[in-house]
PDB file with one MODEL, atoms N, CA, C and O in Angstrom:
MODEL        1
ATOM      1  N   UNK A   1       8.568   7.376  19.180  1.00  0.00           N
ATOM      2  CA  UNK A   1       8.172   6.981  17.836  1.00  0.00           C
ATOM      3  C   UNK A   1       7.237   8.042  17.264  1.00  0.00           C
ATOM      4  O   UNK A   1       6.248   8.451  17.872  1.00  0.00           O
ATOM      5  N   UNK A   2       7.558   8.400  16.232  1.00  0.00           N
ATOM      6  CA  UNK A   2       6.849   9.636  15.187  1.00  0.00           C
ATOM      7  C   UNK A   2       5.766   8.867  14.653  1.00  0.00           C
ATOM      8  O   UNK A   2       6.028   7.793  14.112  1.00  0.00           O
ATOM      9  N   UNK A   3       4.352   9.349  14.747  1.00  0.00           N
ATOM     10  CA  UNK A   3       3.638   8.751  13.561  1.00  0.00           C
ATOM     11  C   UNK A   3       3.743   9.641  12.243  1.00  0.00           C
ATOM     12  O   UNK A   3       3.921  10.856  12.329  1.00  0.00           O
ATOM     13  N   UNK A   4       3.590   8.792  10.662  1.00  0.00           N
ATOM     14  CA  UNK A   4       3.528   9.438   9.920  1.00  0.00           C
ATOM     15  C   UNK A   4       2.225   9.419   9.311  1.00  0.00           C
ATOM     16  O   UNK A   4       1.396   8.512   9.243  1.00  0.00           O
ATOM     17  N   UNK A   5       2.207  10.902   8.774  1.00  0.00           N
ATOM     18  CA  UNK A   5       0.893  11.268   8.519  1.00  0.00           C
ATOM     19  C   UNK A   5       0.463  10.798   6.454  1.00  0.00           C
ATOM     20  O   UNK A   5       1.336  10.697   5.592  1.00  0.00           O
ATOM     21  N   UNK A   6      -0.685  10.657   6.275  1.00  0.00           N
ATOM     22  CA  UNK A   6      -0.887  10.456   5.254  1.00  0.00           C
ATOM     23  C   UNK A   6      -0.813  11.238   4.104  1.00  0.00           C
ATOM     24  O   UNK A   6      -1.623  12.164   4.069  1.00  0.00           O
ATOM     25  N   UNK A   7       0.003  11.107   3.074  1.00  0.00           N
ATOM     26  CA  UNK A   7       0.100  11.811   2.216  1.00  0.00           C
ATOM     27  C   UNK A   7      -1.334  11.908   1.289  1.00  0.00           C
ATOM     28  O   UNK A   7      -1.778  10.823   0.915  1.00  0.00           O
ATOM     29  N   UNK A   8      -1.923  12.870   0.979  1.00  0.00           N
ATOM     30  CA  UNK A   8      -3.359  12.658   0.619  1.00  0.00           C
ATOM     31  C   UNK A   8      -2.926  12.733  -0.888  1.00  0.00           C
ATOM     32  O   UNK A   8      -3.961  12.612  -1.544  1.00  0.00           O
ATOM     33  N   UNK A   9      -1.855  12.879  -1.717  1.00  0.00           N
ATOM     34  CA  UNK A   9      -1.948  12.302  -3.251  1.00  0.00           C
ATOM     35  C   UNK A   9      -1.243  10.493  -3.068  1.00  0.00           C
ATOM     36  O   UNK A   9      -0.891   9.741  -3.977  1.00  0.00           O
ATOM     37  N   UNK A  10      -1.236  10.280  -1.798  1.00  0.00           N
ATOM     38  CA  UNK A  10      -1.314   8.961  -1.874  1.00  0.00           C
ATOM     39  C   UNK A  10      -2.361   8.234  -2.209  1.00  0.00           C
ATOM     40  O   UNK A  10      -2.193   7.401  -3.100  1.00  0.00           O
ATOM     41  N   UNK A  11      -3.444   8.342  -1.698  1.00  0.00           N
ATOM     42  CA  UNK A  11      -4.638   8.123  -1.443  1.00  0.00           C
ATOM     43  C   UNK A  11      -5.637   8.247  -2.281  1.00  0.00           C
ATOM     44  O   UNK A  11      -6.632   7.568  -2.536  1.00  0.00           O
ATOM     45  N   UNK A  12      -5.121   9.410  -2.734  1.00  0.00           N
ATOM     46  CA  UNK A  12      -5.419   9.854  -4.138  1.00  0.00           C
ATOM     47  C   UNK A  12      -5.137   8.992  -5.324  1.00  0.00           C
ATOM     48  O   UNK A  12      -6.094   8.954  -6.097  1.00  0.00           O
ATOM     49  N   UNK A  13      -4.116   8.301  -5.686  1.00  0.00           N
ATOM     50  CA  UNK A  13      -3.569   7.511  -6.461  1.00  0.00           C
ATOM     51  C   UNK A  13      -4.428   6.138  -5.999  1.00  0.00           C
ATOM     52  O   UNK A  13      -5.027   5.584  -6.921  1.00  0.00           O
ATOM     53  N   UNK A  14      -4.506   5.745  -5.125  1.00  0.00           N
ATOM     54  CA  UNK A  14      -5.184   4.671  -4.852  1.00  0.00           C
ATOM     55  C   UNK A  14      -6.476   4.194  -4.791  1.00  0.00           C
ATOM     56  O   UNK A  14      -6.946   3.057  -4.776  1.00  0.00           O
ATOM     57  N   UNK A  15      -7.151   5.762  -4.745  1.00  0.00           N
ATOM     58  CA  UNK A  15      -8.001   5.827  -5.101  1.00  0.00           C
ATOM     59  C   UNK A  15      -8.406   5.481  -6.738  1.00  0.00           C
ATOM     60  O   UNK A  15      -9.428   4.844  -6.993  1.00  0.00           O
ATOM     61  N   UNK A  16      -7.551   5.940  -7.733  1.00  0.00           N
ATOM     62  CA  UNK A  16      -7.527   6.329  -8.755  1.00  0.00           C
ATOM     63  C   UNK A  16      -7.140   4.974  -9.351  1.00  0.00           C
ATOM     64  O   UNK A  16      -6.788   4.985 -10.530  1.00  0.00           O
ATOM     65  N   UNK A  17      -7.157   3.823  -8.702  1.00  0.00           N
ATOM     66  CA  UNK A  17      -6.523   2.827  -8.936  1.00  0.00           C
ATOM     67  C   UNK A  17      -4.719   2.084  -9.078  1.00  0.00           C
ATOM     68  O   UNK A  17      -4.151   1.127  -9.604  1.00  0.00           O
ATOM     69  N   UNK A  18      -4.409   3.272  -8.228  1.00  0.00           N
ATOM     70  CA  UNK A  18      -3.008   2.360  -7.881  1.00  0.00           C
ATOM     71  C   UNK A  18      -2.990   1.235  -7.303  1.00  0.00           C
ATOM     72  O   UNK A  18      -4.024   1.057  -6.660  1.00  0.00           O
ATOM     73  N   UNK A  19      -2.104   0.202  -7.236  1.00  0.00           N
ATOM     74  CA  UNK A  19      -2.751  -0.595  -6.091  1.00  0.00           C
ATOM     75  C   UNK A  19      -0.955  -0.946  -5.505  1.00  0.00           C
ATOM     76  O   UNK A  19       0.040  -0.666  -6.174  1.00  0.00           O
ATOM     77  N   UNK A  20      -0.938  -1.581  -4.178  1.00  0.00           N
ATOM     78  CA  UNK A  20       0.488  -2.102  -3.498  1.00  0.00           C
ATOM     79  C   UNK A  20       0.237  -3.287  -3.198  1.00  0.00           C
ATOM     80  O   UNK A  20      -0.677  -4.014  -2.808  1.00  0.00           O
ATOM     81  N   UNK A  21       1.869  -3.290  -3.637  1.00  0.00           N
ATOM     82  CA  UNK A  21       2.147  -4.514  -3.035  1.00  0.00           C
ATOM     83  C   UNK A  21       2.578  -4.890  -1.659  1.00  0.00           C
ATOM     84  O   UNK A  21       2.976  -3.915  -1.022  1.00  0.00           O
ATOM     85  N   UNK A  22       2.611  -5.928  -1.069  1.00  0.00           N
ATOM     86  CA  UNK A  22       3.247  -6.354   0.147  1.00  0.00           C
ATOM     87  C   UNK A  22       4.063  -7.320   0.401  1.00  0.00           C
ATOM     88  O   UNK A  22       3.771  -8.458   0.035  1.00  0.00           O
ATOM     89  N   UNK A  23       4.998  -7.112   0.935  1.00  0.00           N
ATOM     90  CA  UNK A  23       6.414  -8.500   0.531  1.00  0.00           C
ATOM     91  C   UNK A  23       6.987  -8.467   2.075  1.00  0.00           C
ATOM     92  O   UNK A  23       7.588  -7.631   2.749  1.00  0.00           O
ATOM     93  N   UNK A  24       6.446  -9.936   2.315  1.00  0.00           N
ATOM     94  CA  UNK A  24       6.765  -9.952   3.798  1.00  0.00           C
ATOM     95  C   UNK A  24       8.517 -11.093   3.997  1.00  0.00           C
ATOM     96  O   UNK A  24       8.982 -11.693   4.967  1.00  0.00           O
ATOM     97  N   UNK A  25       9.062 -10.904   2.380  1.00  0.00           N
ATOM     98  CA  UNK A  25       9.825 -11.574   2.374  1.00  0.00           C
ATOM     99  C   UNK A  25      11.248 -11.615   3.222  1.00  0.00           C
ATOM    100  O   UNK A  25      11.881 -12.522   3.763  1.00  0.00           O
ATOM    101  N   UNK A  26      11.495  -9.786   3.031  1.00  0.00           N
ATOM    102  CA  UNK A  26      12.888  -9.511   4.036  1.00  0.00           C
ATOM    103  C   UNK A  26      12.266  -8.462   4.704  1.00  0.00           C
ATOM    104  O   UNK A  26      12.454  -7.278   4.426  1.00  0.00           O
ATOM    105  N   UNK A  27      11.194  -9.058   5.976  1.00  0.00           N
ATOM    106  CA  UNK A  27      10.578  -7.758   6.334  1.00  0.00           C
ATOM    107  C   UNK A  27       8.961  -7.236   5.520  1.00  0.00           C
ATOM    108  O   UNK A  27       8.329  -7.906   4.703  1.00  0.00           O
ATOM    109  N   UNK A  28       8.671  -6.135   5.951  1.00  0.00           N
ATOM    110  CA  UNK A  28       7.430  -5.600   5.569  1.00  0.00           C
ATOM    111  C   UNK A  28       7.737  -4.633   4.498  1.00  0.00           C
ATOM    112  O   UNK A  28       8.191  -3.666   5.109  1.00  0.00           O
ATOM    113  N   UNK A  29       7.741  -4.409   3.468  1.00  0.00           N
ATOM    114  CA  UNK A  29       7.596  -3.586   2.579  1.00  0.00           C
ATOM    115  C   UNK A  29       6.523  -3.233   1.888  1.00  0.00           C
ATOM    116  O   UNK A  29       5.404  -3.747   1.892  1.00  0.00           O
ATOM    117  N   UNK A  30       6.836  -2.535   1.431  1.00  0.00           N
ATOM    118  CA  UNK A  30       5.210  -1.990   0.158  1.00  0.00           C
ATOM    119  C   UNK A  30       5.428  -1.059  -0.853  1.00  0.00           C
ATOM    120  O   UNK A  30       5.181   0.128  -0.638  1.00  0.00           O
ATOM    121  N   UNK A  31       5.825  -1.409  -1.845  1.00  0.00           N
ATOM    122  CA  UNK A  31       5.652  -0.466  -3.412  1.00  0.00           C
ATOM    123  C   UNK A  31       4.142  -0.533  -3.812  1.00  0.00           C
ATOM    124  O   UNK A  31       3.246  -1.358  -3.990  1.00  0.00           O
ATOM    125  N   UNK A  32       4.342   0.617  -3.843  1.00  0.00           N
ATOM    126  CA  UNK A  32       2.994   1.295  -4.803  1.00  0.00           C
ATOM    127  C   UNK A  32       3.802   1.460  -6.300  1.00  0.00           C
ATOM    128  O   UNK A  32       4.837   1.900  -6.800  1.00  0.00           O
ATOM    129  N   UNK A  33       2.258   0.621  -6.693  1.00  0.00           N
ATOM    130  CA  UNK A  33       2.151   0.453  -8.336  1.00  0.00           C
ATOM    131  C   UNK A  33       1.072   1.338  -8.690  1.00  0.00           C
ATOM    132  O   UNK A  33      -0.014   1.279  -8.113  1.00  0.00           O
ATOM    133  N   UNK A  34       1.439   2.545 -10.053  1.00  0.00           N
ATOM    134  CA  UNK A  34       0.869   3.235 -10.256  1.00  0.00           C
ATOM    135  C   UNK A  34       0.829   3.210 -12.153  1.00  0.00           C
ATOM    136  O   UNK A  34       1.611   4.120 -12.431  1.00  0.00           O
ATOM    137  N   UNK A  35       0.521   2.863 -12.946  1.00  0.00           N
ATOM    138  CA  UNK A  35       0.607   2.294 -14.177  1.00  0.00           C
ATOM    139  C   UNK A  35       2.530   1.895 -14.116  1.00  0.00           C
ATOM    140  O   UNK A  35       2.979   1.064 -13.326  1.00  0.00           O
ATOM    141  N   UNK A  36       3.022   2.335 -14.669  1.00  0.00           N
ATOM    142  CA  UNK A  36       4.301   1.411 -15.192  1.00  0.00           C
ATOM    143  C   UNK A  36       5.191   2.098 -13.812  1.00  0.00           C
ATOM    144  O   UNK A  36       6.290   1.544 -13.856  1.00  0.00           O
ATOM    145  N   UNK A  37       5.175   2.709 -13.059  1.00  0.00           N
ATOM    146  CA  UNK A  37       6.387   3.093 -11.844  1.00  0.00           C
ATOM    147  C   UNK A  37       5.833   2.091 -10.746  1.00  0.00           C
ATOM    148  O   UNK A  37       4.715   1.604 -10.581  1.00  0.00           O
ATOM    149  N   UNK A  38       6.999   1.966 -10.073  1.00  0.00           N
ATOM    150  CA  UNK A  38       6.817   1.365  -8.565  1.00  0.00           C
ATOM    151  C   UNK A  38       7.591   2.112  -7.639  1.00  0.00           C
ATOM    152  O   UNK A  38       8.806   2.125  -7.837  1.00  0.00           O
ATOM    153  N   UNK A  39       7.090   2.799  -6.568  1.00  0.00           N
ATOM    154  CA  UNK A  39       7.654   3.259  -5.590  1.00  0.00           C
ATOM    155  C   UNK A  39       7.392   2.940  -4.312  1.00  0.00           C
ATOM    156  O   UNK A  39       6.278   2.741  -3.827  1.00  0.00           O
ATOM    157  N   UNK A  40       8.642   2.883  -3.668  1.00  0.00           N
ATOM    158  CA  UNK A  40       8.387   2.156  -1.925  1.00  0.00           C
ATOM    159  C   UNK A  40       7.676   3.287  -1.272  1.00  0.00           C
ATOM    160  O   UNK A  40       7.835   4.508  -1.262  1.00  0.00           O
ATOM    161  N   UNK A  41       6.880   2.496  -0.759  1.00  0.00           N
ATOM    162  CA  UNK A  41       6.499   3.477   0.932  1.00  0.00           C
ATOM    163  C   UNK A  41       6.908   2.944   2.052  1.00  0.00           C
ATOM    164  O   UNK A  41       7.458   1.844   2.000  1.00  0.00           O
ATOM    165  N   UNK A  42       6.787   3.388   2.889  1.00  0.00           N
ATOM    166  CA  UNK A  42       7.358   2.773   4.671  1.00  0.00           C
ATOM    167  C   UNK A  42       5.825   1.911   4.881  1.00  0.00           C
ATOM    168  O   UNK A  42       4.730   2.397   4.602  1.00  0.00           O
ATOM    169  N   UNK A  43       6.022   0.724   5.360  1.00  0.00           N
ATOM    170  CA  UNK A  43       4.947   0.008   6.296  1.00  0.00           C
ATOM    171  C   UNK A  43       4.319   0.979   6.980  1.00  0.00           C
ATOM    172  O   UNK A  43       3.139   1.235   6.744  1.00  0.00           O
ATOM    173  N   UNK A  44       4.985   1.600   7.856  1.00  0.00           N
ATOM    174  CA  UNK A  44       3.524   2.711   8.952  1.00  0.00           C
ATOM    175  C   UNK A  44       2.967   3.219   7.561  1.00  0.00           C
ATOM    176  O   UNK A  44       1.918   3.746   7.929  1.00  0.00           O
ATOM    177  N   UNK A  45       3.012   3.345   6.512  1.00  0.00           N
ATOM    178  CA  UNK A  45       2.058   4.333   4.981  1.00  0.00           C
ATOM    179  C   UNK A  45       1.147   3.012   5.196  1.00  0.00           C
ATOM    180  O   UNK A  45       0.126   2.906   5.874  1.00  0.00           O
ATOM    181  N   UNK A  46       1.722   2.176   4.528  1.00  0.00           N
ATOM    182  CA  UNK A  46       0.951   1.065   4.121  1.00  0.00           C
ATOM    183  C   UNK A  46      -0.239   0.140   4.807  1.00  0.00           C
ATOM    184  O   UNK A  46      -1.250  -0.232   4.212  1.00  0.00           O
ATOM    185  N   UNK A  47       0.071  -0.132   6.091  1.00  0.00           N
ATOM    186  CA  UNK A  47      -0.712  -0.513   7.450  1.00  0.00           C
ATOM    187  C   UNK A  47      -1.843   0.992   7.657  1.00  0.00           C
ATOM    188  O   UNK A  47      -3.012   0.667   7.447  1.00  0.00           O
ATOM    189  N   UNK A  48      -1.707   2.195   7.943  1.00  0.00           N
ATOM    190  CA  UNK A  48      -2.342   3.081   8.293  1.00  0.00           C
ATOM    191  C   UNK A  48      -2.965   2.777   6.530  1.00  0.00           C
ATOM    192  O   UNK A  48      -4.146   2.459   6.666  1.00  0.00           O
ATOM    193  N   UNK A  49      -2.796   2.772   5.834  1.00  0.00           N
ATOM    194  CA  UNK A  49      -3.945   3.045   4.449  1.00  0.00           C
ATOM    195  C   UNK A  49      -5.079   1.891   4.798  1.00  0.00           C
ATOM    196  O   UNK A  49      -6.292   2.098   4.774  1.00  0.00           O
ATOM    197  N   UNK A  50      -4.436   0.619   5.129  1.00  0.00           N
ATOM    198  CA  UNK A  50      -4.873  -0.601   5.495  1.00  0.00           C
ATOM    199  C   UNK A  50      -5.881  -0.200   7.097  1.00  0.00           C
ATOM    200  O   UNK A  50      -6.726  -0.961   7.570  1.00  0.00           O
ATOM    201  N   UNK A  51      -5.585   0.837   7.540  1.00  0.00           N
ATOM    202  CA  UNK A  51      -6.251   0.628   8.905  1.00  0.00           C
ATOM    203  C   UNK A  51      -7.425   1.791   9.121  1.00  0.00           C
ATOM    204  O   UNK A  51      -8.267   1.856  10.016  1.00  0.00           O
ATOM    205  N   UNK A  52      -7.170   2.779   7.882  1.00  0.00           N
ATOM    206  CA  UNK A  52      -7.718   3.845   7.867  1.00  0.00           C
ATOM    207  C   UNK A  52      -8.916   3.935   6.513  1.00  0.00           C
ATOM    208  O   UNK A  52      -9.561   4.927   6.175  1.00  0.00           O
ATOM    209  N   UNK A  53      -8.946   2.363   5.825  1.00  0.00           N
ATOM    210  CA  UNK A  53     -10.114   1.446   5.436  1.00  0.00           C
ATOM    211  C   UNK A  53      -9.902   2.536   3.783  1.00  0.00           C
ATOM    212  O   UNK A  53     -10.846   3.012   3.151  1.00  0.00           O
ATOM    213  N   UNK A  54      -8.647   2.662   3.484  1.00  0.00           N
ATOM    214  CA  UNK A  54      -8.453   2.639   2.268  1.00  0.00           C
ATOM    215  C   UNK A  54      -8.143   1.901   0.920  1.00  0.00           C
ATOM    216  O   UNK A  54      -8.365   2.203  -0.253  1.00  0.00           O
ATOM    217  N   UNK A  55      -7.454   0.649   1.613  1.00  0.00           N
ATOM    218  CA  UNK A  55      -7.110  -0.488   1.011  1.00  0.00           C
ATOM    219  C   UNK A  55      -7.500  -1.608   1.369  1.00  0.00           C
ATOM    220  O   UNK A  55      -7.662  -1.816   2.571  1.00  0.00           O
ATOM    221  N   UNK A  56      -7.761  -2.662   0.374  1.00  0.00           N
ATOM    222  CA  UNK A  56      -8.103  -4.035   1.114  1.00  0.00           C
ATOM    223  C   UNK A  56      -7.363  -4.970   0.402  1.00  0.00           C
ATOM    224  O   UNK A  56      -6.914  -4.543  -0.662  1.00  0.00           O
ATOM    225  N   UNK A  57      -7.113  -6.098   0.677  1.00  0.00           N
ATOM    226  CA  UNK A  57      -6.255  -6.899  -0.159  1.00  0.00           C
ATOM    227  C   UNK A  57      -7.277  -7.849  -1.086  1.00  0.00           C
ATOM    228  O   UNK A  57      -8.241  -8.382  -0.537  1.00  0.00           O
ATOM    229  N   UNK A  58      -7.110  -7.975  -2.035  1.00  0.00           N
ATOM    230  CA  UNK A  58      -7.097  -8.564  -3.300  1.00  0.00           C
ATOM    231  C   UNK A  58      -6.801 -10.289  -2.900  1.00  0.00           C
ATOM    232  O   UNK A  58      -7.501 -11.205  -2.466  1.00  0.00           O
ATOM    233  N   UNK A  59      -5.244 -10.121  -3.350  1.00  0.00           N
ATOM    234  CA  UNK A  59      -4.562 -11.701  -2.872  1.00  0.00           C
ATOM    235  C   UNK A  59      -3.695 -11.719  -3.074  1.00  0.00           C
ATOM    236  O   UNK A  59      -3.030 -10.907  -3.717  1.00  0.00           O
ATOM    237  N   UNK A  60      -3.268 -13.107  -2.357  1.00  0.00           N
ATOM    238  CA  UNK A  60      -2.161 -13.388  -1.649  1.00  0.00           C
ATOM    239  C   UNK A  60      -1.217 -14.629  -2.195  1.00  0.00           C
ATOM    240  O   UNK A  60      -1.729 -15.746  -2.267  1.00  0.00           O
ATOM    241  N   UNK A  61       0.056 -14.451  -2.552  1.00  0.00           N
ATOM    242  CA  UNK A  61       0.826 -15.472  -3.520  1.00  0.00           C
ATOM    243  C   UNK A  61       2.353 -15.550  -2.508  1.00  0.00           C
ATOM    244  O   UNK A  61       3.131 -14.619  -2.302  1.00  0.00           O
ATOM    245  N   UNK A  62       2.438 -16.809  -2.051  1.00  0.00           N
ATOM    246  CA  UNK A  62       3.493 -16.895  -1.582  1.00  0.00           C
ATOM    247  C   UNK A  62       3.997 -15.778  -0.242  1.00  0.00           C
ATOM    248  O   UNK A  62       3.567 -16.001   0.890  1.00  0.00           O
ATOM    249  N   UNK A  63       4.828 -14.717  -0.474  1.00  0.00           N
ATOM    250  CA  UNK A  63       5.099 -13.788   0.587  1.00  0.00           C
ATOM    251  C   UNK A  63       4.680 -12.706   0.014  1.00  0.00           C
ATOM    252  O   UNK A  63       5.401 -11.711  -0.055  1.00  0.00           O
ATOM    253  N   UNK A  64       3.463 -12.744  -0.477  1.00  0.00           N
ATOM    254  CA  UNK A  64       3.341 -11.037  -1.638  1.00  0.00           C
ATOM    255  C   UNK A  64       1.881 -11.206  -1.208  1.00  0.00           C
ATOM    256  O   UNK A  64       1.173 -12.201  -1.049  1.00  0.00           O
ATOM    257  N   UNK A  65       1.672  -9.861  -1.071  1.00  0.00           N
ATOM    258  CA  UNK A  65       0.091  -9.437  -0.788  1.00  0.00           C
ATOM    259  C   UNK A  65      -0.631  -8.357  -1.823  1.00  0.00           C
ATOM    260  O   UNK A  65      -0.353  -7.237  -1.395  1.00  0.00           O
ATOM    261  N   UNK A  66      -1.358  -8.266  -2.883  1.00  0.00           N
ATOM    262  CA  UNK A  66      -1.270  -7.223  -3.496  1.00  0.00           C
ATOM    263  C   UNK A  66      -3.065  -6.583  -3.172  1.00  0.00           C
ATOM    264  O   UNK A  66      -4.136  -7.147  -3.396  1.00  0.00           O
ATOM    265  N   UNK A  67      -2.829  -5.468  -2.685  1.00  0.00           N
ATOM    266  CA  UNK A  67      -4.074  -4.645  -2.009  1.00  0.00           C
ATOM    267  C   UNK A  67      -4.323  -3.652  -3.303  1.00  0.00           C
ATOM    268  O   UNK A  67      -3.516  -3.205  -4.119  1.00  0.00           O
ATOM    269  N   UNK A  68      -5.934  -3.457  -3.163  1.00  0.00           N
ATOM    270  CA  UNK A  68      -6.407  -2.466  -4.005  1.00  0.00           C
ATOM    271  C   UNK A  68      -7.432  -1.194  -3.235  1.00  0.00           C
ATOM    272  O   UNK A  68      -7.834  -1.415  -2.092  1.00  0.00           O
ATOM    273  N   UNK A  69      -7.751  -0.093  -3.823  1.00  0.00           N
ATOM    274  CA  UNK A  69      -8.431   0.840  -3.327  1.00  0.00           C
ATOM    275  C   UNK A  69     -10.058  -0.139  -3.103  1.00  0.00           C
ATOM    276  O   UNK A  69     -10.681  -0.871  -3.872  1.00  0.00           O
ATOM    277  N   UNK A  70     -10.352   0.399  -1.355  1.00  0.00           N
ATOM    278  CA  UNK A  70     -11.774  -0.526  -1.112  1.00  0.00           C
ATOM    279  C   UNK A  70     -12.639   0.551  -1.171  1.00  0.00           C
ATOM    280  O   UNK A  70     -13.295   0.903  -0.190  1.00  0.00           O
ATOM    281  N   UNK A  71     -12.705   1.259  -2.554  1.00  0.00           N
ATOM    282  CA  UNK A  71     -13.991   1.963  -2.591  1.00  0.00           C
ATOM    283  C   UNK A  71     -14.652   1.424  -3.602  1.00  0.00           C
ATOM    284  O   UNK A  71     -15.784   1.820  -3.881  1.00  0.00           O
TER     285      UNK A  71
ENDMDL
END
């Protein structure tokens, strides 16, 4: 298993106030919302932002988690 490494204009964006979502509906997913685009990232992005104390979650609706930058 490869770890993947952090894209730092990820982080950047999230910093900047992007925030993701989490949809544990078919599986783990996560789009990043960045004003009007949404783009997927892979769970290992999303968990490592989450573990590497970049994101924290906000709240939680049904199977959706929506996390924001915890600075």
């Amino acid at each position: 298993m490869r770890e993947e490494r952090l894209d730092p204009l990820l982080v950047q964006l999230v910093a900047q106030g992007a925030t993701l979502e989490e949809s544990h509906r078919d599986g783990r997913r996560y789009t990043l919302i960045a004003g009007h685009q949404r783009l997927p990232i892979s769970a290992v992005l999303g968990v490592k932002l989450e573990r590497e104390g970049h994101i924290r979650p906000l709240c939680r609706l049904s199977s959706k988690t929506l996390w924001v930058a915890s600075n």
